[in-house]
C-alpha positions in Angstrom: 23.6 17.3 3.1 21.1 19.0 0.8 17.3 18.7 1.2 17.3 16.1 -1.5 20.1 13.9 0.5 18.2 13.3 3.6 17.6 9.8 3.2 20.7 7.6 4.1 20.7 4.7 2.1 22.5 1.9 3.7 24.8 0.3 2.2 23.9 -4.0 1.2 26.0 -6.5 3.0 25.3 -10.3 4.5 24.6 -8.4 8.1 24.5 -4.9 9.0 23.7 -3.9 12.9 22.9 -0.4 12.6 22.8 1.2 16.2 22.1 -1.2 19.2 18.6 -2.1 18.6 18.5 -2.5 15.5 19.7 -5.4 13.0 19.3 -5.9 9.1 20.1 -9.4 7.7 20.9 -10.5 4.2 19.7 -13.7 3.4 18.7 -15.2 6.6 17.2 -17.6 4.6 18.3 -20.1 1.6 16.5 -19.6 -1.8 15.0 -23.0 -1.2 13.8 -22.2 2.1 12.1 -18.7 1.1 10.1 -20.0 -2.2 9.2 -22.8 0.5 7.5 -20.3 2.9 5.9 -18.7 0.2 4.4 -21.6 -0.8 2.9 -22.2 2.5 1.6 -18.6 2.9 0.6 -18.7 -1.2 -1.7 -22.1 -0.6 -3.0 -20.7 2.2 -6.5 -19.0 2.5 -7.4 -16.2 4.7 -6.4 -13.1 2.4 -9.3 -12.3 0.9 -13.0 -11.8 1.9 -15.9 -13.8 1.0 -16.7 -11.5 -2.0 -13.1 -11.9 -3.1 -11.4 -8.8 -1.9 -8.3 -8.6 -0.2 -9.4 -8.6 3.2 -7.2 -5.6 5.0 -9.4 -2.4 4.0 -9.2 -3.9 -0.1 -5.9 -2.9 -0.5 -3.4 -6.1 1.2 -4.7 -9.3 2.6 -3.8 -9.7 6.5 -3.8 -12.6 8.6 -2.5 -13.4 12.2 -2.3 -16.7 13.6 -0.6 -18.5 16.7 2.8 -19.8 15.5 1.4 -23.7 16.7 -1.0 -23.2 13.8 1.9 -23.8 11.5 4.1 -27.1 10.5 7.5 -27.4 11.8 9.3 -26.3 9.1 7.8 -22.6 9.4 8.7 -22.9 13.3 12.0 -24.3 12.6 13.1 -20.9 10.2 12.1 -18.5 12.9 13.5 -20.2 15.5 17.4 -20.2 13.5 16.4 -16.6 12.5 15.3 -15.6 16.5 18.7 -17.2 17.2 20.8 -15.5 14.8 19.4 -11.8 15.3 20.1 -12.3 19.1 23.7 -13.3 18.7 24.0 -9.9 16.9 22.3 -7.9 19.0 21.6 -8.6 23.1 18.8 -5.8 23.3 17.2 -7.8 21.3 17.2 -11.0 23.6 13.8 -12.1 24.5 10.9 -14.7 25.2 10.2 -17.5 21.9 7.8 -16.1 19.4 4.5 -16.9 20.0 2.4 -15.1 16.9 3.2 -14.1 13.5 1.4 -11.2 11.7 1.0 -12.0 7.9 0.7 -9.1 5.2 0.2 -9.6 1.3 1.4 -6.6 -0.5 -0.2 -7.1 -4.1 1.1 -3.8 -5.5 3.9 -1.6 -5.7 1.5 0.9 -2.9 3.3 0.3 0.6 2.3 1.8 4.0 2.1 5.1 5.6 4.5 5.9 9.0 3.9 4.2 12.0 4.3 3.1 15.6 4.3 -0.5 16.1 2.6 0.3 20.0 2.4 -2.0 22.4 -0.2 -5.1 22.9 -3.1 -6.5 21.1 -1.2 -7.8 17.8 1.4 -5.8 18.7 3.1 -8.0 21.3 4.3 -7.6 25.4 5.9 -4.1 26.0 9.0 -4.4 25.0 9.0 -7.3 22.7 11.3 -6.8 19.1 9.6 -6.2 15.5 11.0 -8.8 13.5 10.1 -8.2 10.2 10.7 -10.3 7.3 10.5 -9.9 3.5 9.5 -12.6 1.0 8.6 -12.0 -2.6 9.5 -8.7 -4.3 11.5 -6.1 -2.7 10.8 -2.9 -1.1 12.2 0.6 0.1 11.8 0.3 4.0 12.1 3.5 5.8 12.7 4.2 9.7 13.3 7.3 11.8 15.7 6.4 14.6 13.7 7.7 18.3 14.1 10.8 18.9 14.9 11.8 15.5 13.3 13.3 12.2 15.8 12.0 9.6 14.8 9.8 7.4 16.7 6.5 7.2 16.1 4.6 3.7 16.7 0.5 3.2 15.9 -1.6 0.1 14.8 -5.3 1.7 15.2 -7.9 -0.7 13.0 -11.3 -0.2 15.0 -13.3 2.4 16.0 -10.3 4.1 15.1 -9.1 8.1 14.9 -5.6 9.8 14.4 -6.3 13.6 13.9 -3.4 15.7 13.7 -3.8 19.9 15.7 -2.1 22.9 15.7 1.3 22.6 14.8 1.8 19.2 11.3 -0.9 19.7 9.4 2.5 19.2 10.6 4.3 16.5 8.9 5.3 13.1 8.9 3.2 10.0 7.3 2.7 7.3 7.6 0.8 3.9 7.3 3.7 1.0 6.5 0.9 -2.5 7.0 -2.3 -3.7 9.1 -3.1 -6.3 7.1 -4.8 -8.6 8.6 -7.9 -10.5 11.4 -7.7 -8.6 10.9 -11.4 -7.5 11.4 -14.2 -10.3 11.9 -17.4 -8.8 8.2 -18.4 -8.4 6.1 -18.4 -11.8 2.9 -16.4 -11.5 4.0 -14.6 -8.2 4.2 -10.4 -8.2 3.8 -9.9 -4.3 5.4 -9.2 -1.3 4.9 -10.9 1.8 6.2 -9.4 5.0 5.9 -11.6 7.9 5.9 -10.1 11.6 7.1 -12.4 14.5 5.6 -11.1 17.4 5.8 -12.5 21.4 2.5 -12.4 22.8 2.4 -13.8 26.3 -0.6 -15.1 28.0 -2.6 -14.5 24.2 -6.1 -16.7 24.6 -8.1 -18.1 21.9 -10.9 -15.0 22.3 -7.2 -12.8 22.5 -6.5 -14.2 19.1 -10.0 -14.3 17.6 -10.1 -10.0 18.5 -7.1 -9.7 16.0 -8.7 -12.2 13.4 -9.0 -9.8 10.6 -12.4 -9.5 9.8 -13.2 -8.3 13.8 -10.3 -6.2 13.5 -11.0 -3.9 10.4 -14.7 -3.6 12.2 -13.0 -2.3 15.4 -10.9 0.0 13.4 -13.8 1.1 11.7 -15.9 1.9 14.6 -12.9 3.4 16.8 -12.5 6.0 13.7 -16.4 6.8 13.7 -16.4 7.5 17.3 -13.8 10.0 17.7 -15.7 11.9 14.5 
């Protein structure tokens, strides 16, 4: 492969399980039941700050909440998604869901490669990254552990990535958005990834630490102190 082939772009289909660890589903959700999440997560508040800025460093709004926060129907989906995911895979088998980690993506700008570590917001060691796309689509990349390749996936809204086992800790990132991409709500140019995360033993003071405005300040100092 040449230097400007060293992304593999994998091909679209109803389900693809990648290597053990990880799973991509198509669809997991109806139509109906996507533009119904969205509407939930649109109505909701909790995005912006008081001056009207999206609340995650200006550039997304972020929000993480206890699953019991939200009505059946929301727990309903992730349960049947949970379920599905684990029939596919059985590294990925593991304790309910107990958090879900909100982002609003209202530009085609994406975000830079990371770890998803363990704890905090992050969930137990161990737990999967379930990662779902609503809204417009987007070019999600990973880097299998161990490895430097590139590996390059276009997520459409109602599709999954879940990543556990022995690929929980491996590099990914999401490189844009596709802007417009996503027609079935009037008025709505966004992408909204929701993270399903298993947080055992999580307190209300846990939760309030990762309550966005506490957790941007904490960012914010931990960077100051190591300058």
């Amino acid at each position: 492969m040449d230097s400007m082939n060293d992304e593999i772009h994998l091909m679209q289909s109803t389900k693809d399980q990648c290597v053990p660890g990880i799973v991509i589903v198509r669809d997991i959700l109806s139509k109906d039941e996507q533009l119904q999440l969205i509407n939930i997560i649109h109505d909701a508040d909790g995005f912006k700050d008081i001056n009207g800025n999206w609340n995650f460093f200006g550039r997304r709004g972020r929000r993480f909440n206890n699953l019991d926060k939200y009505d059946e129907f929301v727990k309903l989906c992730m349960q049947r998604i949970k379920q599905t995911v684990e029939e596919l895979d059985s590294t990925l088998i593991w304790p309910p869901f107990t958090h879900m980690l909100t982002l609003w993506y209202p530009d085609s700008k994406g975000i830079a490669w990371h770890v998803d570590q363990y704890g905090g917001n992050d969930g137990d060691a161990g737990a999967p990254v379930y990662s779902l796309t609503l809204g417009n689509s987007c070019i999600f990349e990973y880097k299998l552990v161990g490895t430097k390749k590139k590996i390059s996936v276009e997520l459409h809204s109602g599709d999954i990535i879940v990543f556990g086992g022995p690929q929980r800790l491996m590099y990914h990132s999401v490189k844009s958005i596709k802007m417009g991409s996503f027609t079935l709500k009037e008025n709505f140019d966004a992408r909204i990834n929701l993270t399903l995360r298993t947080c055992t033993g999580f307190t209300e003071e846990d939760e309030t630490k990762y309550q966005t405005d506490v957790y941007v300040a904490r960012i914010i100092e931990n960077k100051n102190n190591k300058q």
